[in-house]
Steps between C-alpha positions, in 0.01 A plus 500: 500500500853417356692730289395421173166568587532804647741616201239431272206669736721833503552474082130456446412756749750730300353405158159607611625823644656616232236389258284752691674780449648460123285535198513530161628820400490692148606276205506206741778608740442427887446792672493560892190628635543810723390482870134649532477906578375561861114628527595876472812615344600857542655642218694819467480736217605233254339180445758244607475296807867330643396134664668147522745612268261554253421880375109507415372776216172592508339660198092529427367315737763165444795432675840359354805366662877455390802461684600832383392851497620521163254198391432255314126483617325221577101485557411466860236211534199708656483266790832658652371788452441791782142534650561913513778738319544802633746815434629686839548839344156487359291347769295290213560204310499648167790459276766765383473746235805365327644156358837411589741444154457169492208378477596188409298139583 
């Protein structure tokens, strides 16, 4: 292969990464997709969850991401979603009594 070809490979092969992980966000912004959540996250007495630089919220059942604690929220797609959520103080799964301020999407 000579440069040019191999220039043009690596841009294409860029194009379609990107394209993978970039969709259309509210009012027809690109947004970044967060990495998925691993099968069982562990959460502490409050429902946030620190990974890839992403802090994940989870509230009734759904999960939301944003790079910070502080939000905006975004809508998790349900295939990055974990398989189990569990609480360590509690020993279940079930979610806390309260809501956190900002219970923003």
């Amino acid at each position: 292969m000579n440069t040019k070809t191999t220039m043009l490979a690596v841009g294409l092969l860029l194009m379609m990464v990107v394209g993978c992980l970039i969709v259309p966000g509210p009012r027809g912004r690109p947004e970044i997709l967060a990495p998925p959540l691993p099968s069982v996250v562990w959460l502490e007495t409050e429902p946030y969850y620190v990974n890839g630089g992403y802090t994940y919220y989870y509230r009734n059942n759904n999960w939301y991401y944003s790079h910070q604690r502080s939000g905006p929220w975004v809508e998790l797609p349900r295939d990055r979603y974990p398989k189990e959520t569990r609480y360590r103080d509690r020993g279940n799964n079930h979610e806390p009594e309260h809501s956190p301020k900002h219970d923003r999407r």
